[in-house]
Gaussian input, Z-matrix of N, CA and C with variables (Angstrom, degrees):
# hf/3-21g

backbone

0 1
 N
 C     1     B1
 C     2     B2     1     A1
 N     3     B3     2     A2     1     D1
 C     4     B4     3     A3     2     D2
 C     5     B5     4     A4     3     D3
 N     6     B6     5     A5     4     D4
 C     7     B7     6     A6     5     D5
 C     8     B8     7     A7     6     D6
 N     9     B9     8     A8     7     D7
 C    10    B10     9     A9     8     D8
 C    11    B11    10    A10     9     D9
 N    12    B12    11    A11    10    D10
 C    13    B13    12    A12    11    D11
 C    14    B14    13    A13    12    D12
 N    15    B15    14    A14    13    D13
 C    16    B16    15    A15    14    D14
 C    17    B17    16    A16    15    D15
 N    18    B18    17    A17    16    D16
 C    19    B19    18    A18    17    D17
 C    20    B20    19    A19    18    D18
 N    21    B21    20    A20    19    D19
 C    22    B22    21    A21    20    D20
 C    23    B23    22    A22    21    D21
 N    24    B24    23    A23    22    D22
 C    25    B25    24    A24    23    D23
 C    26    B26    25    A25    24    D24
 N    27    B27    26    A26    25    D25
 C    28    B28    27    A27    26    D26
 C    29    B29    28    A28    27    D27
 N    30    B30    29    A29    28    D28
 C    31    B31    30    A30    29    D29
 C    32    B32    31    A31    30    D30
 N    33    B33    32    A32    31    D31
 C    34    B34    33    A33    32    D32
 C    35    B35    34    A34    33    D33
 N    36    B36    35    A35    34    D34
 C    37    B37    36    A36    35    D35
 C    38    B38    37    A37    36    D36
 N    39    B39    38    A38    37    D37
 C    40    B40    39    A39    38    D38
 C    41    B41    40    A40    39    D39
 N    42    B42    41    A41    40    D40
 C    43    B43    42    A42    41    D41
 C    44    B44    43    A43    42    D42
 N    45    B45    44    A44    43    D43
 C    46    B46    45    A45    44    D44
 C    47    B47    46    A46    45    D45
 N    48    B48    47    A47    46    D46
 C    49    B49    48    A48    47    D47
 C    50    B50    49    A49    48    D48
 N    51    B51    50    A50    49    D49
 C    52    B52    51    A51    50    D50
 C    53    B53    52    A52    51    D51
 N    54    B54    53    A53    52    D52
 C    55    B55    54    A54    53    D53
 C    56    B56    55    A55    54    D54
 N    57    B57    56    A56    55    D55
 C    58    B58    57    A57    56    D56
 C    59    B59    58    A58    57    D57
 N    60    B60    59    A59    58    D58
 C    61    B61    60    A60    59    D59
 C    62    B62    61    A61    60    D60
 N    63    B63    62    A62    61    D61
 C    64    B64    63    A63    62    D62
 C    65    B65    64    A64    63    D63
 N    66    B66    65    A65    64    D64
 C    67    B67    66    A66    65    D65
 C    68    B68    67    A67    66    D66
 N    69    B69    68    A68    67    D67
 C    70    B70    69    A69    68    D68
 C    71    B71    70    A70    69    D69
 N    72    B72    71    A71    70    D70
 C    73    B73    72    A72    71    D71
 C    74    B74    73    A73    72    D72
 N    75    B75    74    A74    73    D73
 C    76    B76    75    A75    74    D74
 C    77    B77    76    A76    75    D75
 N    78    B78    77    A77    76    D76
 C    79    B79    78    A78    77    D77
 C    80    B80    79    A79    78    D78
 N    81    B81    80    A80    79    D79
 C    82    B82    81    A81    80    D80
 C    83    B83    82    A82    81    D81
 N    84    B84    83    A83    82    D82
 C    85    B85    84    A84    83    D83
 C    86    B86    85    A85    84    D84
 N    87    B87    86    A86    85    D85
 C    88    B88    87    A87    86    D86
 C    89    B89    88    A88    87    D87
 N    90    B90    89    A89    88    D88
 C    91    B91    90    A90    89    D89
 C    92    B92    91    A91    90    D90
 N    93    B93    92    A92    91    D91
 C    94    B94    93    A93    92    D92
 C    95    B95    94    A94    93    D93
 N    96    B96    95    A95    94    D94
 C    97    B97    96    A96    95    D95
 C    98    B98    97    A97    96    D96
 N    99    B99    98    A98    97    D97
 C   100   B100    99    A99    98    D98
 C   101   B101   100   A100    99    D99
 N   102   B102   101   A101   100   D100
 C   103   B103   102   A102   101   D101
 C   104   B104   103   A103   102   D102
 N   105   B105   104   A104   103   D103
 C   106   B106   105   A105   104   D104
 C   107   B107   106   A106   105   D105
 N   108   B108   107   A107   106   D106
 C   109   B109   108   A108   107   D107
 C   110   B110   109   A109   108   D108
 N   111   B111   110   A110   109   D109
 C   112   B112   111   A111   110   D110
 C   113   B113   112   A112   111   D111
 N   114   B114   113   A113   112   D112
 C   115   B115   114   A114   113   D113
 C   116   B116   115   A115   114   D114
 N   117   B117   116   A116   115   D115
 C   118   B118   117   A117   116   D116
 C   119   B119   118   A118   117   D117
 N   120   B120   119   A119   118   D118
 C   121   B121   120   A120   119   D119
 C   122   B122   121   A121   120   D120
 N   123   B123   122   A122   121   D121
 C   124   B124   123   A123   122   D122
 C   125   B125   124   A124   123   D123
 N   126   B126   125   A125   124   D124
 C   127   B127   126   A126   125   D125
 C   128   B128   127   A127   126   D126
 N   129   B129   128   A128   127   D127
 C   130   B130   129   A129   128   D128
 C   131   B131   130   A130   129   D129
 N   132   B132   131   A131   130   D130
 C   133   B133   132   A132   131   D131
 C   134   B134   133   A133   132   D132
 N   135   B135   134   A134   133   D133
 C   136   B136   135   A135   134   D134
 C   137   B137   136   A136   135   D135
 N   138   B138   137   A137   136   D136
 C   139   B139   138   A138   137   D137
 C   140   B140   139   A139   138   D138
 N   141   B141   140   A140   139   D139
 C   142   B142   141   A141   140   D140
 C   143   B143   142   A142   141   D141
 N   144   B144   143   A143   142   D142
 C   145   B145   144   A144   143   D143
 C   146   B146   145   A145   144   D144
 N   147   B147   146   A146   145   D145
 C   148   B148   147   A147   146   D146
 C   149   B149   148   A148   147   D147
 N   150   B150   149   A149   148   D148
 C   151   B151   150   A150   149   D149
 C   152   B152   151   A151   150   D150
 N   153   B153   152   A152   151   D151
 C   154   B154   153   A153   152   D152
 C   155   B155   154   A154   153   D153
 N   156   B156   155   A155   154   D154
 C   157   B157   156   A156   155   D155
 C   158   B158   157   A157   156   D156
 N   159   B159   158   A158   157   D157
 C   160   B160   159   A159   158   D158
 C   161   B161   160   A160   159   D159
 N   162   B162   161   A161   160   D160
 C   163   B163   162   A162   161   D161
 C   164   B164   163   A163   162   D162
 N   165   B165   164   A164   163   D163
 C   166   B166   165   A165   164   D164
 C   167   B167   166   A166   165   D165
 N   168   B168   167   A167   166   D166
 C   169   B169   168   A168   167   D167
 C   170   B170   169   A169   168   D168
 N   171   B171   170   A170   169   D169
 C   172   B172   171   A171   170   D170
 C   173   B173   172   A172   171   D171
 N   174   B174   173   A173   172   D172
 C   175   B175   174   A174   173   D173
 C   176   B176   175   A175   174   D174
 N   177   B177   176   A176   175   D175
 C   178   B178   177   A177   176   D176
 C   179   B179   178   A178   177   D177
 N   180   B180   179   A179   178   D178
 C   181   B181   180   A180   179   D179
 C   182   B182   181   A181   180   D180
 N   183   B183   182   A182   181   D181
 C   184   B184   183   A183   182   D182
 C   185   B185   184   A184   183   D183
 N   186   B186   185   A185   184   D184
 C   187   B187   186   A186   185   D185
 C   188   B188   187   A187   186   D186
 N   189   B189   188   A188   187   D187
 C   190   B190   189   A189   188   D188
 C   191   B191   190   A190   189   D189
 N   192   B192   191   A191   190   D190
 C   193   B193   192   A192   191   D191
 C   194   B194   193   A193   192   D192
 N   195   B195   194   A194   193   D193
 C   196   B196   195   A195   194   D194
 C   197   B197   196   A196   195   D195
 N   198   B198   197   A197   196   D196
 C   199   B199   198   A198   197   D197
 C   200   B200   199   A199   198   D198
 N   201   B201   200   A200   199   D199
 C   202   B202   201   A201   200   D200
 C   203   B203   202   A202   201   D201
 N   204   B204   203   A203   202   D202
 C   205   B205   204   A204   203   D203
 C   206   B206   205   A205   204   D204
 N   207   B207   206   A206   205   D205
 C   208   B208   207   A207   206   D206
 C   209   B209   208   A208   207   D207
 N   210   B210   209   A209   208   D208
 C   211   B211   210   A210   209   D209
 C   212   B212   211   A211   210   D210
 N   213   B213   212   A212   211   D211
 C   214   B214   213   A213   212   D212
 C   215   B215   214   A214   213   D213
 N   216   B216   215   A215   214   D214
 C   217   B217   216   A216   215   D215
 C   218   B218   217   A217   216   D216
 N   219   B219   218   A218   217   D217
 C   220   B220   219   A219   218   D218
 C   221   B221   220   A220   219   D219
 N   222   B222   221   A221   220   D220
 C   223   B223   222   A222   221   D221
 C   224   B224   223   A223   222   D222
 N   225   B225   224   A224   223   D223
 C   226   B226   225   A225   224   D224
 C   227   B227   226   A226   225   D225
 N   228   B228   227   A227   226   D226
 C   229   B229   228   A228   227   D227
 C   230   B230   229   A229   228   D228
 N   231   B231   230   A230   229   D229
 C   232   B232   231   A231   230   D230
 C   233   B233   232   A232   231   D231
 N   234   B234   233   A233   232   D232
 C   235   B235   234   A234   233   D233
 C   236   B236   235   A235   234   D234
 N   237   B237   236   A236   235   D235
 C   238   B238   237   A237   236   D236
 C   239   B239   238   A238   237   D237
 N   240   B240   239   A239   238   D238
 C   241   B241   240   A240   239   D239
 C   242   B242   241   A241   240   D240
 N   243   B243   242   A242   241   D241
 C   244   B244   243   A243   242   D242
 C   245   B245   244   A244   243   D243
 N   246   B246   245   A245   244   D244
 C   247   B247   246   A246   245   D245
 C   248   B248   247   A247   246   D246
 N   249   B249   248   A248   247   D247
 C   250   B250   249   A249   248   D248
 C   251   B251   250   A250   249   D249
 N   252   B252   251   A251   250   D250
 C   253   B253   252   A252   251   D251
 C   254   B254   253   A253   252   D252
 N   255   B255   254   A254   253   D253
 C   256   B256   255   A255   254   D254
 C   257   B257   256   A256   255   D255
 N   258   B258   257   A257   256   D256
 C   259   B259   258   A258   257   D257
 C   260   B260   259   A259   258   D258
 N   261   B261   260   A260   259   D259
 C   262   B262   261   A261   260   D260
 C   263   B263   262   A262   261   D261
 N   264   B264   263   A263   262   D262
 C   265   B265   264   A264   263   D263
 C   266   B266   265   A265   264   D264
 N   267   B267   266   A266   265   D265
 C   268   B268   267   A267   266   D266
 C   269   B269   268   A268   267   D267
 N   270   B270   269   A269   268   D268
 C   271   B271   270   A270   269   D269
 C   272   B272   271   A271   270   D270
 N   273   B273   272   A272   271   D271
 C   274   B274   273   A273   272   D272
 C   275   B275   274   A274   273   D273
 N   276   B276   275   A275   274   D274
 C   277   B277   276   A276   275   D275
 C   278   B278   277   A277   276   D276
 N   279   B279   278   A278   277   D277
 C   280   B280   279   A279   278   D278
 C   281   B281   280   A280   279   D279
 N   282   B282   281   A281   280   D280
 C   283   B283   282   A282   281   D281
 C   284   B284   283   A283   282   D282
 N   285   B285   284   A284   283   D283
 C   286   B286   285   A285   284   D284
 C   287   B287   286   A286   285   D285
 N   288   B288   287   A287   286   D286
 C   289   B289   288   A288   287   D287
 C   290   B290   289   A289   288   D288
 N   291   B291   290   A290   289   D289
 C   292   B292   291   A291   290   D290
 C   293   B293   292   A292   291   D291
 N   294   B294   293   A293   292   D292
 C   295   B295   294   A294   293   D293
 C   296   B296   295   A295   294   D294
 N   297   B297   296   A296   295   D295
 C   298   B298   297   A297   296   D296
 C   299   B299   298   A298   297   D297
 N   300   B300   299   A299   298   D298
 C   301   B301   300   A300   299   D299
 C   302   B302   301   A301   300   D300
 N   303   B303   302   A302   301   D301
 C   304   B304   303   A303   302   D302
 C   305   B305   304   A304   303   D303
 N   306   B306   305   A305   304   D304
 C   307   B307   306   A306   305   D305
 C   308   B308   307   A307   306   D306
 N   309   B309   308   A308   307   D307
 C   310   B310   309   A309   308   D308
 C   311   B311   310   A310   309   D309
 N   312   B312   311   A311   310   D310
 C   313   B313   312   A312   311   D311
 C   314   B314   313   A313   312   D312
 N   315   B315   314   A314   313   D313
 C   316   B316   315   A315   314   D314
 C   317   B317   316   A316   315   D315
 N   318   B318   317   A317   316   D316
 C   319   B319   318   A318   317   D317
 C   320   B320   319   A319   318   D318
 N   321   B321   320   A320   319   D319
 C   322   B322   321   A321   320   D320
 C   323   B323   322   A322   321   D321
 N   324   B324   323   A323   322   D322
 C   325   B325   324   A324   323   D323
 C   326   B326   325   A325   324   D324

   B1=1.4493
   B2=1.5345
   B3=1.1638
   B4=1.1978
   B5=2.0942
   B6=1.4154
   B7=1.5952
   B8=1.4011
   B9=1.5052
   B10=1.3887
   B11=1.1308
   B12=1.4184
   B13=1.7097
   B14=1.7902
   B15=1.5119
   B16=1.5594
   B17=1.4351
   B18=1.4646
   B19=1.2308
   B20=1.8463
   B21=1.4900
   B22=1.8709
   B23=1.5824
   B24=0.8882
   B25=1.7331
   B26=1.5619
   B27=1.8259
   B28=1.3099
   B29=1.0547
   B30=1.6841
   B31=1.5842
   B32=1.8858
   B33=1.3666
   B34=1.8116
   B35=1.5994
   B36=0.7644
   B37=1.8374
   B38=1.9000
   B39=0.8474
   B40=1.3290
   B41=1.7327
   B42=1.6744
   B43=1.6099
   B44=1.0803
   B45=1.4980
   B46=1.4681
   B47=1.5723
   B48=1.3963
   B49=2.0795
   B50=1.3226
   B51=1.2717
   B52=1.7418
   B53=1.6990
   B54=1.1008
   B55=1.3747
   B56=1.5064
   B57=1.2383
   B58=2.0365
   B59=1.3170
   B60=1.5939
   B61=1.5066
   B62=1.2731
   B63=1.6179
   B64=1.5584
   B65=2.0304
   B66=1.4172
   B67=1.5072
   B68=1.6346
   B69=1.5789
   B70=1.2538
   B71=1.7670
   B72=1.2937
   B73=1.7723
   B74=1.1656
   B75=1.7660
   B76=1.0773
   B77=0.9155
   B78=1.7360
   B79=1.2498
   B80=2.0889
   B81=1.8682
   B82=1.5953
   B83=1.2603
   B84=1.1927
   B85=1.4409
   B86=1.5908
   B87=0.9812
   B88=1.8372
   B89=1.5362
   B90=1.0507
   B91=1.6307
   B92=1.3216
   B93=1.6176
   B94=1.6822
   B95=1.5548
   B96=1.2540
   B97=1.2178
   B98=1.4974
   B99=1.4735
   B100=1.3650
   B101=2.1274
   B102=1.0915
   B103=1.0612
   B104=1.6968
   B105=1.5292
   B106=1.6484
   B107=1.5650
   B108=1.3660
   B109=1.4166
   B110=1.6237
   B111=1.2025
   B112=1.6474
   B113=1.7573
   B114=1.7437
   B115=1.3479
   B116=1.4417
   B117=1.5642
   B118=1.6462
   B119=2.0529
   B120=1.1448
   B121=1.7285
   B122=1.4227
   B123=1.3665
   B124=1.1232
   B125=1.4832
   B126=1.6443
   B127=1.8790
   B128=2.0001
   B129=1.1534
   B130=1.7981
   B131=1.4888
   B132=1.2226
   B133=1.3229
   B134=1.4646
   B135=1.1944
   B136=1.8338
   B137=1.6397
   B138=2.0499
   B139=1.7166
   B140=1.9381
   B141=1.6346
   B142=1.1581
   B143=2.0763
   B144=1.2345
   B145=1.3659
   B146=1.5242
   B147=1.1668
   B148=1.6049
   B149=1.4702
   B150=1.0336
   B151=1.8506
   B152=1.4734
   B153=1.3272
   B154=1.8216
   B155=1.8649
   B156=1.4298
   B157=1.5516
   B158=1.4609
   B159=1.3728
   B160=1.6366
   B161=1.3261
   B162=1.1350
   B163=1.1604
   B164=1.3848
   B165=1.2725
   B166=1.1535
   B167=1.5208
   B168=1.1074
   B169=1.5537
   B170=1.5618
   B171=1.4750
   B172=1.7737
   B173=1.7117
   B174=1.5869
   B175=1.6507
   B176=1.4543
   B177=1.5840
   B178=1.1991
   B179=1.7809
   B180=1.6213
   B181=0.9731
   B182=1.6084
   B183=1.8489
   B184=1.0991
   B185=2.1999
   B186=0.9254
   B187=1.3777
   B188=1.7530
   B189=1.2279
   B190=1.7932
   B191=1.6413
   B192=0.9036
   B193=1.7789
   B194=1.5061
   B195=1.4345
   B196=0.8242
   B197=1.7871
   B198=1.5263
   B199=1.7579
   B200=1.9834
   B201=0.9030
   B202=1.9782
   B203=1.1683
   B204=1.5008
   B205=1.8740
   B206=1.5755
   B207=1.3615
   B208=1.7342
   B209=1.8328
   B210=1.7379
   B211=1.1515
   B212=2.0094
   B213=1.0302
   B214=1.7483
   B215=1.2065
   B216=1.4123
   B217=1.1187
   B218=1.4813
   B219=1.4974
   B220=1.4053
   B221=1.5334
   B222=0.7506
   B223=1.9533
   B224=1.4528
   B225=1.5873
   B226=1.6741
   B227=1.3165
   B228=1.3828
   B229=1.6041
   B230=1.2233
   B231=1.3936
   B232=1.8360
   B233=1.6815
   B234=1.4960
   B235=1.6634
   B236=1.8845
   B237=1.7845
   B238=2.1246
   B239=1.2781
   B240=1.7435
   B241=1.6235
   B242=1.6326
   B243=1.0894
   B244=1.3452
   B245=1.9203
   B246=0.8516
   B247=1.5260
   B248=1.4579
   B249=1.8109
   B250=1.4283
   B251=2.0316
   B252=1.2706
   B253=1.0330
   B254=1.5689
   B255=1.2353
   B256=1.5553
   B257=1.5387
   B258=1.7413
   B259=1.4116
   B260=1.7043
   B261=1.8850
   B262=1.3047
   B263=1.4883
   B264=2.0214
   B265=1.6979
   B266=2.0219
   B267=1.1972
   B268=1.7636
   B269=1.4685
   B270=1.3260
   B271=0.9548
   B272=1.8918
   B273=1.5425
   B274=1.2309
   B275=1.5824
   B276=1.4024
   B277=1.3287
   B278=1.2724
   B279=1.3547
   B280=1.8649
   B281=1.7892
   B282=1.6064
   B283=1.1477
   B284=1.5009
   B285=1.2359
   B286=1.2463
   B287=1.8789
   B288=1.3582
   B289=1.8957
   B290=2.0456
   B291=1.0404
   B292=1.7235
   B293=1.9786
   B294=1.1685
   B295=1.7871
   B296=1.4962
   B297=1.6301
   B298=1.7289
   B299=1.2923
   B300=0.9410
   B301=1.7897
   B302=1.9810
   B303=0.7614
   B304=1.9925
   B305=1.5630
   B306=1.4449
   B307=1.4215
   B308=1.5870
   B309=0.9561
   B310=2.0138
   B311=1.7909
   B312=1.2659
   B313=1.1985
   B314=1.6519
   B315=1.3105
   B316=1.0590
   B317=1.2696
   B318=1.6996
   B319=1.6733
   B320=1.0707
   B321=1.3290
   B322=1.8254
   B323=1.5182
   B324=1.2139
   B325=1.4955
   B326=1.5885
   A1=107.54
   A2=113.83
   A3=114.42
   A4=95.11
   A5=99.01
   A6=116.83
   A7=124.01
   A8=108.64
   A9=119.34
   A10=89.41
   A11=147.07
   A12=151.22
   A13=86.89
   A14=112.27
   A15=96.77
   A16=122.69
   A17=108.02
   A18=128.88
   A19=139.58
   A20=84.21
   A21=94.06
   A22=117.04
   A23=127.17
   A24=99.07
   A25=89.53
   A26=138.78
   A27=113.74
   A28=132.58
   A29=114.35
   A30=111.30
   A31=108.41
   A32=98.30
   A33=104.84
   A34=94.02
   A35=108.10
   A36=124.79
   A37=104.76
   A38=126.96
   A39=150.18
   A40=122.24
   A41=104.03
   A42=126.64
   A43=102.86
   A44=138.02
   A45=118.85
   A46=127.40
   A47=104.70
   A48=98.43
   A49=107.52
   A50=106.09
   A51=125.46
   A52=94.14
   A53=126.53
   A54=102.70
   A55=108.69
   A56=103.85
   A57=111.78
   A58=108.28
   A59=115.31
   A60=103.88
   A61=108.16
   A62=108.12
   A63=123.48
   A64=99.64
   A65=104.78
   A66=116.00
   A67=103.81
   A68=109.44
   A69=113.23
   A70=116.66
   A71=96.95
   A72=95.45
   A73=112.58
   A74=122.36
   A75=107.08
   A76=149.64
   A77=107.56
   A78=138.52
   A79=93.47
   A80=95.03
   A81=92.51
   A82=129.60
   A83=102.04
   A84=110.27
   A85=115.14
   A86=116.80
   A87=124.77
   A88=86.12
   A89=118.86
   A90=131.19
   A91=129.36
   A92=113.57
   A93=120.76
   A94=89.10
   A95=105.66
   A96=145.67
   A97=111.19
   A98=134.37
   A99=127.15
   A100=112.45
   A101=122.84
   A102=116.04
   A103=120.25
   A104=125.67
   A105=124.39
   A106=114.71
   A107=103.05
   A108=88.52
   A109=107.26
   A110=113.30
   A111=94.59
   A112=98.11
   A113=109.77
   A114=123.59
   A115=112.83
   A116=112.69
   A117=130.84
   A118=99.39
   A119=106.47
   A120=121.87
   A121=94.88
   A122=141.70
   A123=135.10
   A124=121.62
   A125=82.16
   A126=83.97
   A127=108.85
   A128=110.71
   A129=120.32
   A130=97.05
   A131=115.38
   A132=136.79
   A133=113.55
   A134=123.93
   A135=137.58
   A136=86.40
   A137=97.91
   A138=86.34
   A139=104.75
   A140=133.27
   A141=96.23
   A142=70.15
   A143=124.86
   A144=111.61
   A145=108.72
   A146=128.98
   A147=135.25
   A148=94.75
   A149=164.35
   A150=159.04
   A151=84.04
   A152=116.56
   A153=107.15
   A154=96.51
   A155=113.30
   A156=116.88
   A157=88.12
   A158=128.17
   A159=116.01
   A160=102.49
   A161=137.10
   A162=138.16
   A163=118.07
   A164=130.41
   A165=150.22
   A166=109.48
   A167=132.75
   A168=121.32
   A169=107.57
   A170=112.37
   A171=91.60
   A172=119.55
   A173=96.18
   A174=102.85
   A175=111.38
   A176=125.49
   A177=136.88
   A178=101.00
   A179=135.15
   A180=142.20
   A181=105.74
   A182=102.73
   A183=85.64
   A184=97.05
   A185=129.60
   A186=121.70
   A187=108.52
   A188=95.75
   A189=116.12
   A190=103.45
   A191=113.53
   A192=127.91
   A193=107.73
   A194=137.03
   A195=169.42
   A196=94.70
   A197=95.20
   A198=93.79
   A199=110.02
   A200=98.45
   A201=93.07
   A202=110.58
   A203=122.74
   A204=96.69
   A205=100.36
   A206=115.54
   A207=111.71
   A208=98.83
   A209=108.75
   A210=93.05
   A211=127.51
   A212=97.87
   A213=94.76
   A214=118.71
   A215=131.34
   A216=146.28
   A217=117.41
   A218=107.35
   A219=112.34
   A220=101.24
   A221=112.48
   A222=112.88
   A223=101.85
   A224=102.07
   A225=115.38
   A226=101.93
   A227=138.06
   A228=128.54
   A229=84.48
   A230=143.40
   A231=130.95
   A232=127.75
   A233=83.91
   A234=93.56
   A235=108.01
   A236=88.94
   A237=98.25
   A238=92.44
   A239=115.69
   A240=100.88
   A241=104.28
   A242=141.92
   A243=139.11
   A244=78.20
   A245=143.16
   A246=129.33
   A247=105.24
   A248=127.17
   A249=121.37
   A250=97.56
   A251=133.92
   A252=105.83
   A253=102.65
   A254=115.28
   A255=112.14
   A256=113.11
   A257=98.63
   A258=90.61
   A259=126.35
   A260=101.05
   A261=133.09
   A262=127.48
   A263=83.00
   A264=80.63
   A265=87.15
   A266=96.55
   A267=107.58
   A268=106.24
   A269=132.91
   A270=142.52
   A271=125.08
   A272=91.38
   A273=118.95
   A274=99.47
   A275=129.72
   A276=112.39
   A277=143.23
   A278=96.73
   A279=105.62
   A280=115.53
   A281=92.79
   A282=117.33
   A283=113.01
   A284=116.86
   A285=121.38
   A286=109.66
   A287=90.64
   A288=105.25
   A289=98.51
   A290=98.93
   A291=119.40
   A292=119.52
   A293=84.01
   A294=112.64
   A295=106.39
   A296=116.24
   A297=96.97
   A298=101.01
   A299=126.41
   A300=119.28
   A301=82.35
   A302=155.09
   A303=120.53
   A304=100.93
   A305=126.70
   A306=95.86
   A307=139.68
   A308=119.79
   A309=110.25
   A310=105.23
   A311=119.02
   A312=115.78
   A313=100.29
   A314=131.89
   A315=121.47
   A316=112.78
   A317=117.34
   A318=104.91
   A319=106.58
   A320=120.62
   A321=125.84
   A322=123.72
   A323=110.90
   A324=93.47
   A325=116.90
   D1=127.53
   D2=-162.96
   D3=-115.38
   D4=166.93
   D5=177.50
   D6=-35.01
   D7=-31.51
   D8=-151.60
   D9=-102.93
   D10=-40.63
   D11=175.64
   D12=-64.12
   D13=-63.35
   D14=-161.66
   D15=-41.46
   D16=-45.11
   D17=162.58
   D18=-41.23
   D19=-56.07
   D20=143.84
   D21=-66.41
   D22=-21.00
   D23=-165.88
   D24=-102.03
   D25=-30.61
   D26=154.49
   D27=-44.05
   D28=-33.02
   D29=-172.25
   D30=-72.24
   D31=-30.20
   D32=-175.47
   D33=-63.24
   D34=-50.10
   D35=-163.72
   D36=-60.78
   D37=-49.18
   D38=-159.31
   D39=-87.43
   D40=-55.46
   D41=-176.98
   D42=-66.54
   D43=-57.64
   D44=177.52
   D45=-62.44
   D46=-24.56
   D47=159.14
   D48=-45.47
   D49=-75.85
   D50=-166.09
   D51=-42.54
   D52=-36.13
   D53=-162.91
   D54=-90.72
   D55=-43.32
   D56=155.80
   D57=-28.50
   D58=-64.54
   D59=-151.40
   D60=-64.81
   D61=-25.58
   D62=-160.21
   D63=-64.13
   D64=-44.49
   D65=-172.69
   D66=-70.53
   D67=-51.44
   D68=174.26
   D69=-39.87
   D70=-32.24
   D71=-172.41
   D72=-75.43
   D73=-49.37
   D74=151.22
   D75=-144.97
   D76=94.70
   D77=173.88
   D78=-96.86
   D79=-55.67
   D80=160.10
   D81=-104.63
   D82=54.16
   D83=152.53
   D84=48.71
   D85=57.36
   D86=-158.58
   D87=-112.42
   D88=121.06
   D89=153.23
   D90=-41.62
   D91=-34.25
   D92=-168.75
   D93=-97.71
   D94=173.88
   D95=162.59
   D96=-51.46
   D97=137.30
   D98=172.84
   D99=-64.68
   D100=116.61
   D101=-174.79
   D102=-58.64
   D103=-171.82
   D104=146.47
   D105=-52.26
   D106=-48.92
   D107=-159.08
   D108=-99.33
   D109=24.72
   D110=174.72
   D111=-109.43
   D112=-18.55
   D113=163.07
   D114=-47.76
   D115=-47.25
   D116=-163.20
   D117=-78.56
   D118=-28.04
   D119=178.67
   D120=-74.86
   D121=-84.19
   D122=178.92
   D123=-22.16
   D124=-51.44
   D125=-165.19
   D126=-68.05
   D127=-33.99
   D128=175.36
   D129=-47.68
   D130=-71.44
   D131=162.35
   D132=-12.78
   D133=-84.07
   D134=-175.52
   D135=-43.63
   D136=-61.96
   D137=-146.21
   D138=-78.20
   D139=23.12
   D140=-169.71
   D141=-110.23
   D142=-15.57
   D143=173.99
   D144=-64.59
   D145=-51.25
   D146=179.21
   D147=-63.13
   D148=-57.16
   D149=-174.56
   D150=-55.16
   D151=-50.52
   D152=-146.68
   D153=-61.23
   D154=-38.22
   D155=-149.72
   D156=-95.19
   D157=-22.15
   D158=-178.74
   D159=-84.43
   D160=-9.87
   D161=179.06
   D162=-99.52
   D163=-11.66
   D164=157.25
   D165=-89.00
   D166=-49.44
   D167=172.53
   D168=-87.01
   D169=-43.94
   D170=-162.73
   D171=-107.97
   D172=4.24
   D173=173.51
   D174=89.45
   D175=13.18
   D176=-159.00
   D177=-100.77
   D178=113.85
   D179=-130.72
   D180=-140.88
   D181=-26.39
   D182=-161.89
   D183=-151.72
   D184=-175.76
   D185=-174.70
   D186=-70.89
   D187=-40.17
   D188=-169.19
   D189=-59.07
   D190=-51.39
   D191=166.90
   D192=-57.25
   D193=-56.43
   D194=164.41
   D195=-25.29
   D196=-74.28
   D197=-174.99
   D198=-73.97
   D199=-15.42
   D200=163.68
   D201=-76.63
   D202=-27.98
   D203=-175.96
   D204=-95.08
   D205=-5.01
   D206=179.95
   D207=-72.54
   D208=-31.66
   D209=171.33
   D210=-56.35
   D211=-29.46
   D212=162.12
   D213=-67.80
   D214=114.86
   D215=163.72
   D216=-32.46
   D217=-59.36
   D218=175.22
   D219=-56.42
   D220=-62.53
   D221=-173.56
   D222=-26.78
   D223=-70.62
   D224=-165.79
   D225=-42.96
   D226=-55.27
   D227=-147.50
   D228=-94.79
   D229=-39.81
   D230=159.81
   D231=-26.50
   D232=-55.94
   D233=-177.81
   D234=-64.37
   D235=-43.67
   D236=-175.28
   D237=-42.16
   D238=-59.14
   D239=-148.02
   D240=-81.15
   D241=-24.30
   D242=-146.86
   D243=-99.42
   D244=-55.03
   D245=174.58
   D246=-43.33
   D247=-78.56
   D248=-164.16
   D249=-52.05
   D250=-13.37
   D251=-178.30
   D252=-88.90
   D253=-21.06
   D254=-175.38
   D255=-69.84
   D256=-32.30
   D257=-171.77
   D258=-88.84
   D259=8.52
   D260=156.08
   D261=-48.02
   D262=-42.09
   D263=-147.23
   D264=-97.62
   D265=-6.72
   D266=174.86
   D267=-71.72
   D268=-31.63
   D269=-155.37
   D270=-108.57
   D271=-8.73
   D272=176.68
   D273=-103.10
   D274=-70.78
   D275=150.33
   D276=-18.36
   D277=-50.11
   D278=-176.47
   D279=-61.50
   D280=-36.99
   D281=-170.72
   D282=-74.32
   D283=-43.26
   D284=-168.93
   D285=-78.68
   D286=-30.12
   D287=-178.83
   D288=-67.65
   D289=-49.98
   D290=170.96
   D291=-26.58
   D292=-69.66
   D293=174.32
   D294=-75.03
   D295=-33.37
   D296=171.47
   D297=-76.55
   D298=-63.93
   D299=-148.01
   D300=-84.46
   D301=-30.58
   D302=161.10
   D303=-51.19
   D304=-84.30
   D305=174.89
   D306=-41.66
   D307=-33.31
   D308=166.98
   D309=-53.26
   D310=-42.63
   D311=-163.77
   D312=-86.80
   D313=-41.48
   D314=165.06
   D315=-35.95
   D316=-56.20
   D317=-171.41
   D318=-55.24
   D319=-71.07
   D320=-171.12
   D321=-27.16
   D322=-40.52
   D323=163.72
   D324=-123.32

């Protein structure tokens, strides 16, 4: 395994946080910048839903398995897109749950 695969499978692994947190911010309307670790929450997030469903459809159990089907090309840009959409639809949720309960608590006190 050489640099340039290692390098792809961080970027698969990694790009759909960043793009969550980025929507997550504002979807709720957060002023700062998306941090590391709400990037690092997303990403646990995407990858234990993406493990859960490859492991349920394709028998994939463990990382080692994991890096043979990234060797399929088709796989890789399958897995990229079906993650950034998961970590969309996490992030639209997250977001929307976010902005209700800050406003409930705003009213309350």
């Amino acid at each position: 395994m050489n640099f340039l695969n290692l390098f792809r499978f961080f970027l698969i692994l990694i790009v759909p946080g960043i793009i969550s947190a980025i929507i997550f911010g504002f979807i709720a309307r957060l002023r700062q910048e998306p941090t590391i670790a709400t990037i690092l929450i997303f990403d646990l997030w995407i990858f234990i839903i993406m493990i859960t469903g490859l492991y349920f459809f394709k028998g994939i159990v463990n990382f080692t398995t994991l890096f043979l089907f990234f060797d399929c090309l088709s796989f890789t840009r399958r897995y990229a897109l079906l993650s950034i959409f998961i970590g969309i639809d996490i992030a639209f949720i997250s977001g929307f749950l976010y902005r209700l309960f800050f406003r409930f608590r705003r009213r309350i006190s």
